[in-house]
Each structure stands twice: as structure tokens, then as C-alpha cells.
SEVEX-251282 format. One record per residue: residue number from 1; residue in one letter; y, z, x of N, C-alpha, C, CB in turn. Coordinates in steps of 0.2 Angstrom, whole numbers, padded with zeros to 4 digits. Each point is the difference from the previous one (the first is absolute). Glycine has a CB too. Layout:
<NUM 'A' <Y Z X> <Y Z X> <Y Z X> <Y Z X>>
...
END
This chain:
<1 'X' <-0089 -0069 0214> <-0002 0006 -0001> <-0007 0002 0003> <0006 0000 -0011>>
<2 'X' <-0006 0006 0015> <-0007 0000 0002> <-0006 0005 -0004> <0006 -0004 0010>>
<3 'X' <-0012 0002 -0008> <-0006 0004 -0005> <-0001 0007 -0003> <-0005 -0007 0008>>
<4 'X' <0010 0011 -0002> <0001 0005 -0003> <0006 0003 -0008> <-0004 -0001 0014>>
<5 'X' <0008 -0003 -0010> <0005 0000 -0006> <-0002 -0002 -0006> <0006 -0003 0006>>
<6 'X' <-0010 -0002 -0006> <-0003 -0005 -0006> <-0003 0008 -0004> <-0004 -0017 0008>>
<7 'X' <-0002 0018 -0002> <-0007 0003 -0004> <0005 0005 -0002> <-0013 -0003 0005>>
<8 'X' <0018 0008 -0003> <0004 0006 -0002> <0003 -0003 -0008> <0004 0006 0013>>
<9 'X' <0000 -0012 -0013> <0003 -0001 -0004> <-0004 -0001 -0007> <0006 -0004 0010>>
<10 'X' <-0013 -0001 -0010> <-0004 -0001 -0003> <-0004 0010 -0004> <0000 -0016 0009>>
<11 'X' <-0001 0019 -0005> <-0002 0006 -0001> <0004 0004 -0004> <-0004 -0002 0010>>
<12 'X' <0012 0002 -0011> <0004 0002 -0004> <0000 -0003 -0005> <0005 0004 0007>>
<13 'X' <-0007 -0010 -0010> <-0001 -0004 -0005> <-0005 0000 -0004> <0006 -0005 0006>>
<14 'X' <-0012 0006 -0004> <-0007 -0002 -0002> <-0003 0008 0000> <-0001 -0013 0005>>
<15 'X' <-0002 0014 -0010> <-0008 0004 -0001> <-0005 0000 -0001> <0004 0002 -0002>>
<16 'X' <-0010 0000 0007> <-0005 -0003 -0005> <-0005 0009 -0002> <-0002 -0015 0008>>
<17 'X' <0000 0012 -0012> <-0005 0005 -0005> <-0009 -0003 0001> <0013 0003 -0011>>
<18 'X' <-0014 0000 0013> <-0009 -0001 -0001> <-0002 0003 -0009> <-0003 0004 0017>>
<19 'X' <0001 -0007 -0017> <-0004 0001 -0009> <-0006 0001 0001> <0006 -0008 -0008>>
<20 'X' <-0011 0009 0011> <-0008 0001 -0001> <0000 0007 -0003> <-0004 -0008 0011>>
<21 'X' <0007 0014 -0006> <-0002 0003 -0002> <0004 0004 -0006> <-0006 -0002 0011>>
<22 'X' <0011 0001 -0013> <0004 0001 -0007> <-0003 -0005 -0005> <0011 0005 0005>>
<23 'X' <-0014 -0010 -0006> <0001 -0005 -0004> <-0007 -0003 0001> <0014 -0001 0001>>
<24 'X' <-0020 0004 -0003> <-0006 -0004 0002> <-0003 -0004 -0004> <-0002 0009 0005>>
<25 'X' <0000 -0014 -0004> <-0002 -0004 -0004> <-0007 0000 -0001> <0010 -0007 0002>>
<26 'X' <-0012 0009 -0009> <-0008 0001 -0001> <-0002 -0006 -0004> <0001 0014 -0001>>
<27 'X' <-0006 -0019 0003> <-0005 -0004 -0004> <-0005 0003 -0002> <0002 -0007 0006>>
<28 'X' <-0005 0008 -0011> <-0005 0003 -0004> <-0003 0008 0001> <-0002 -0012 0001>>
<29 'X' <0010 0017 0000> <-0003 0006 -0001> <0001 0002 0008> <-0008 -0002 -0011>>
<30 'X' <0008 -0004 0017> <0001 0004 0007> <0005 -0005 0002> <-0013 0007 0004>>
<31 'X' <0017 -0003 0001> <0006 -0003 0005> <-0004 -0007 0003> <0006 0013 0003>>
<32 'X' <-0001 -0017 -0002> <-0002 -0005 0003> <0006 0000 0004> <-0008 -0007 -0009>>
<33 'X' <0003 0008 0017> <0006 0001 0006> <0002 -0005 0002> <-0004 0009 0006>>
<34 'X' <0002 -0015 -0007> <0006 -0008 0003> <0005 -0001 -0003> <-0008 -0007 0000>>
<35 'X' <0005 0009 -0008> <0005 -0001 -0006> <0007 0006 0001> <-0013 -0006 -0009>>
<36 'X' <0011 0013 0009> <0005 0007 0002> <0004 -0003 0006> <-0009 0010 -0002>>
<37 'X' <0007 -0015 0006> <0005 -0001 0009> <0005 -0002 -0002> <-0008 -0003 0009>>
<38 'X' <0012 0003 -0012> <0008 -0001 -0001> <0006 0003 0003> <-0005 -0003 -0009>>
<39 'X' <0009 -0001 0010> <0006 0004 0002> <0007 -0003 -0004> <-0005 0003 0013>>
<40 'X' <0010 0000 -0013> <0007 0000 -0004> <0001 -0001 0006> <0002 0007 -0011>>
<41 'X' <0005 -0014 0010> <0006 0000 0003> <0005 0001 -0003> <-0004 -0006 0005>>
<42 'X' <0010 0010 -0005> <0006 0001 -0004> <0007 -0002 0005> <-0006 0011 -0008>>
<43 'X' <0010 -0016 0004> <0008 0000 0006> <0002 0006 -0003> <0005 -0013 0002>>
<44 'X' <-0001 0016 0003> <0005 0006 -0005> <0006 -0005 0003> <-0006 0016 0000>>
<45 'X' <0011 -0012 -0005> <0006 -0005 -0003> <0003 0007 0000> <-0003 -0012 -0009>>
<46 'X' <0013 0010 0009> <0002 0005 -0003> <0004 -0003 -0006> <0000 0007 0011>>
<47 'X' <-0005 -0010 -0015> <0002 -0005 -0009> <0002 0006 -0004> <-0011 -0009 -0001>>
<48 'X' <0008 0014 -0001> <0002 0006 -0003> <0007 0001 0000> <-0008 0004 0003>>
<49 'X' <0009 -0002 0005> <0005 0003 0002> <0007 -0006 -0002> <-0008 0007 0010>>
<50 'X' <0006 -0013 -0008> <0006 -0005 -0002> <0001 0001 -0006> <-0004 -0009 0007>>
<51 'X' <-0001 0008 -0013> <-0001 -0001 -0007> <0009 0007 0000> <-0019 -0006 -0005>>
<52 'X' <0015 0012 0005> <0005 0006 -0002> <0005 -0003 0002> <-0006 0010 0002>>
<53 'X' <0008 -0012 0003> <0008 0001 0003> <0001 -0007 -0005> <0001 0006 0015>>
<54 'X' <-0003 -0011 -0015> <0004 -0008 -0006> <-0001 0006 -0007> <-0007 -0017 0005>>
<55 'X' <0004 0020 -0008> <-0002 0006 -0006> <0010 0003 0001> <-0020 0005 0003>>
<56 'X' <0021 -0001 0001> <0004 0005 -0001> <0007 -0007 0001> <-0008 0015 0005>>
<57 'X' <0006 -0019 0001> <0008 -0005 -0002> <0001 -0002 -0005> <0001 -0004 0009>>
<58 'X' <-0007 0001 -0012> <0000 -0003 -0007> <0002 0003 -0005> <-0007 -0005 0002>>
<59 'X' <0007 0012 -0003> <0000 0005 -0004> <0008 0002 -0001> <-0013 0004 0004>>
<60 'X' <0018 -0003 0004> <0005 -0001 0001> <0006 -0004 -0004> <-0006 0003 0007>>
<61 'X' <0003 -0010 -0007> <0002 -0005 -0003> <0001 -0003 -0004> <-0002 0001 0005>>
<62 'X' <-0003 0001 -0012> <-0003 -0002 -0005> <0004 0005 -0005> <-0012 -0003 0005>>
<63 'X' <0016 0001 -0008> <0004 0007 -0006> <-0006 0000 -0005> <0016 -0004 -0002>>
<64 'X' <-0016 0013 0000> <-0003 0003 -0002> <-0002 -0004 -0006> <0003 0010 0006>>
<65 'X' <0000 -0012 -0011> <-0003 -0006 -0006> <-0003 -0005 0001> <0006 0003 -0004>>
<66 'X' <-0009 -0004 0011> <-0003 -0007 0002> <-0008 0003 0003> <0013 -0007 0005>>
<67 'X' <-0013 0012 -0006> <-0009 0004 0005> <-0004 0001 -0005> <0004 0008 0011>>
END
């Protein structure tokens, strides 16, 4: 695979969020900018999506006196 692919691939997977400026972390009353310099990493998944669909086959399957 090459670098392009990779970094596209990696790019549809991953998020990042910077937190300093939503989310400031104050020591004694003022911001403390070392402490604020954070960032979020999130995988996105399509977990949700999976869960629904096993949710409605299961739901299929299961006679109503069993749910």
C-alpha cells in the first residue's frame, strides 16, 4: 500500500479534536495553557450501525414471549 492510501485510509477512521480551547483547564482561578494543550483522538466505527441490524434480525427471530 502506498503513503497516500494509507494516510486517506487512516483519515476516514480517526478524529482529532483539540480541547484547549473548549475545555480549559484552570489551576487556582486562571487557565493553565500546558495543562488546556490537549487533543482527542476518536476511531469512528460503524458499531451502531451493526448493533441495529443483529437488534432487528434478533428481533425476527425471537417469538414474541421470549423479548
Amino acid at each position: 500500500m502506498n503513503d497516500e492510501k494509507v494516510r486517506n485510509w487512516v483519515r476516514s477512521k480517526i478524529t482529532a479534536n483539540g480541547l484547549s480551547s473548549s475545555q480549559l483547564v484552570s489551576i487556582g482561578g486562571a487557565e493553565d495553557k500546558n495543562a488546556s494543550r490537549r487533543v482527542e483522538f476518536r476511531v469512528r466505527t460503524n458499531a451502531e450501525e451493526k448493533i441495529a441490524v443483529f437488534l432487528e434480525k434478533w428481533q425476527q427471530t425471537v417469538r414474541p414471549s421470549e423479548r
